[in-house]
N, C-alpha and C positions, 0 to 999 in steps of 0.2 A: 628333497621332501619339504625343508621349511618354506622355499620359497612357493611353491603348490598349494601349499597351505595358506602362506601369506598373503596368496591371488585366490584362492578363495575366499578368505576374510575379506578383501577390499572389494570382493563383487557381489557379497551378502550384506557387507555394511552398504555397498553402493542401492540395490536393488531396495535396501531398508530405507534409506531416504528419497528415494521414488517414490514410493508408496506414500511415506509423510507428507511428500510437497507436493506430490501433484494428485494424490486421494481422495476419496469423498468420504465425508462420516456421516452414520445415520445414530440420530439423537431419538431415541424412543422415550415421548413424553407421555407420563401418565399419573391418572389422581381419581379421587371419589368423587366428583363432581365438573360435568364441563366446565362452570367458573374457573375450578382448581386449574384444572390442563392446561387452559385459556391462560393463566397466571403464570404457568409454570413454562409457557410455549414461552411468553413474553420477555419472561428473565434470562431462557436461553439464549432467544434472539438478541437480548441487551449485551449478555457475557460475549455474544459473538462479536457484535461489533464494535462494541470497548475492545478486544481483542486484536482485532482487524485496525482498530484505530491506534494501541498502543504497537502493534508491528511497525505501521507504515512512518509512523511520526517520534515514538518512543515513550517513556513514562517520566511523570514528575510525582514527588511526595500527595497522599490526598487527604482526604478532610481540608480544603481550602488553605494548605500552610503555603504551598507554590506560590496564591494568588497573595496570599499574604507579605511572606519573602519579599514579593517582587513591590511593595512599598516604600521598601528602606531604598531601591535606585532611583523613587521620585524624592526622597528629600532633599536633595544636592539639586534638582532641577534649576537651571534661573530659567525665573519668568521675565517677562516683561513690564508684565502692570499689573492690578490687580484681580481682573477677571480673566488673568489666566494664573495665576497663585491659586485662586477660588477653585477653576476647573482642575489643576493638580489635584487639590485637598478631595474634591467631591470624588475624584479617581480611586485615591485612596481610600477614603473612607468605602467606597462600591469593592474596592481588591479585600478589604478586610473581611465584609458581610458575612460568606461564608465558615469563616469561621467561628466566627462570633454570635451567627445562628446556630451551627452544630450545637456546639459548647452551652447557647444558652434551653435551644430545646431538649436539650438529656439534662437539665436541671442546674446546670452551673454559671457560675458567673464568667457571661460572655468576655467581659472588661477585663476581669483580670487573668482570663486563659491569654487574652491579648498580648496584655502585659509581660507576662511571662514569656510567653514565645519570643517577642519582638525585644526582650532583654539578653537573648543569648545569640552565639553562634552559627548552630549547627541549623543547616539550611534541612535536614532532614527530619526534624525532630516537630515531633505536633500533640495533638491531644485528640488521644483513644478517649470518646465519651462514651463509650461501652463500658469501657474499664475505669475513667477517671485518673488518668495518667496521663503523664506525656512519654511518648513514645518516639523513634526510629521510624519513622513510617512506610519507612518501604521496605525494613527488613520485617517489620509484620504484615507486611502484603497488603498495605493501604494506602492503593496509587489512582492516580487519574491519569489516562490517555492524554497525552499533549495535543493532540490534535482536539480531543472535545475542548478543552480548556480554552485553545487557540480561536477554536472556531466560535464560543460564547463570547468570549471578548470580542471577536469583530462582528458579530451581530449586534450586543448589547450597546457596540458604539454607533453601528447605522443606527441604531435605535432613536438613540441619544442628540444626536447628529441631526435625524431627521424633527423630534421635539421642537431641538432647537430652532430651527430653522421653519417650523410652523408659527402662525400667526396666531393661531387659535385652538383649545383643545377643548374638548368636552368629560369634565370630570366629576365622580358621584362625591357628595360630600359627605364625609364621617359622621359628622353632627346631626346630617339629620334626620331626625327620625322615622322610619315605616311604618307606616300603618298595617296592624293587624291583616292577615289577607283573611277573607271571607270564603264562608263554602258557597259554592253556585248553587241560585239557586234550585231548588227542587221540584219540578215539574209532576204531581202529584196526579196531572189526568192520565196513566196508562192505562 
């Protein structure tokens, strides 16, 4: 009898992960207004593929601490001369950004959330700017897909790569100022 029972369980557990892996699910979005749905289709489709992307590749800490962490294996880099010391540093300071933006757009000081982080150990540990803490990041469920993370960096370096290697760019200057735009004018014979 146990064993009848035990080959039932392993072809109910079997038939249950069937279902799981090779499944379809239907997501029923809905909201008071098309915008909303539109918004809400959006964020599903985003969860799906951060999903799809953290299976295939796996998860690192989020809020930019990953990107962060991984500064402290270029200070020991030797360079050779100084315009590739210069390119380390501008590295680094690009791996920081994220966090330093998070931190300072929820109102805090970018610089010393840095600080902080980058004075301890724990490769896991970041700053919740929801809550203003420094947190375990991935035991609160605030991760990034290795593969997006993966994939920004080697865009952001074709990027970079390709800059470099132009001769010429065309760019808006801060400074100067726009003029007023005007209403068009108004054609008065109808």
């Amino acid at each position: 009898m146990d064993k009848s029972s035990a080959m039932f369980d392993m072809e109910k557990a079997q038939e249950r992960l069937s279902k799981l892996s090779g499944g379809v699910a239907v997501f029923k979005v809905g909201g008071a207004s098309e915008a909303e749905v539109g918004e809400r289709k959006d964020r599903v489709t985003d969860a799906l593929n951060a999903t799809r992307a953290a299976v295939e590749e796996g998860i690192l800490p989020g809020g930019g601490v990953a990107l962060l962490y991984s500064t402290k294996a270029l200070q020991n880099l030797q360079t050779e001369n100084e315009d590739q010391k210069r390119g380390v540093q501008i590295i680094q300071d690009a791996l920081k950004a994220p966090t330093l933006t998070i931190a300072s757009n929820a109102g805090y000081d970018g610089s010393l959330v840095l600080g902080k982080l980058l004075e301890q150990d724990d490769d896991n540990l970041g700053f919740d700017a929801s809550k203003g803490a420094y947190i375990d990041m991935v035991k609160a469920g605030i991760i990034d897909p290795l593969k997006v993370i993966r994939t920004a960096l080697v865009d952001a370096t074709s990027v970079s790569l390709l800059l470099t290697t132009t001769e010429a760019s065309v760019l808006e200057n801060p400074d100067e100022k726009k003029p007023p735009s005007r209403m068009p004018d108004i054609d008065n014979d109808y």
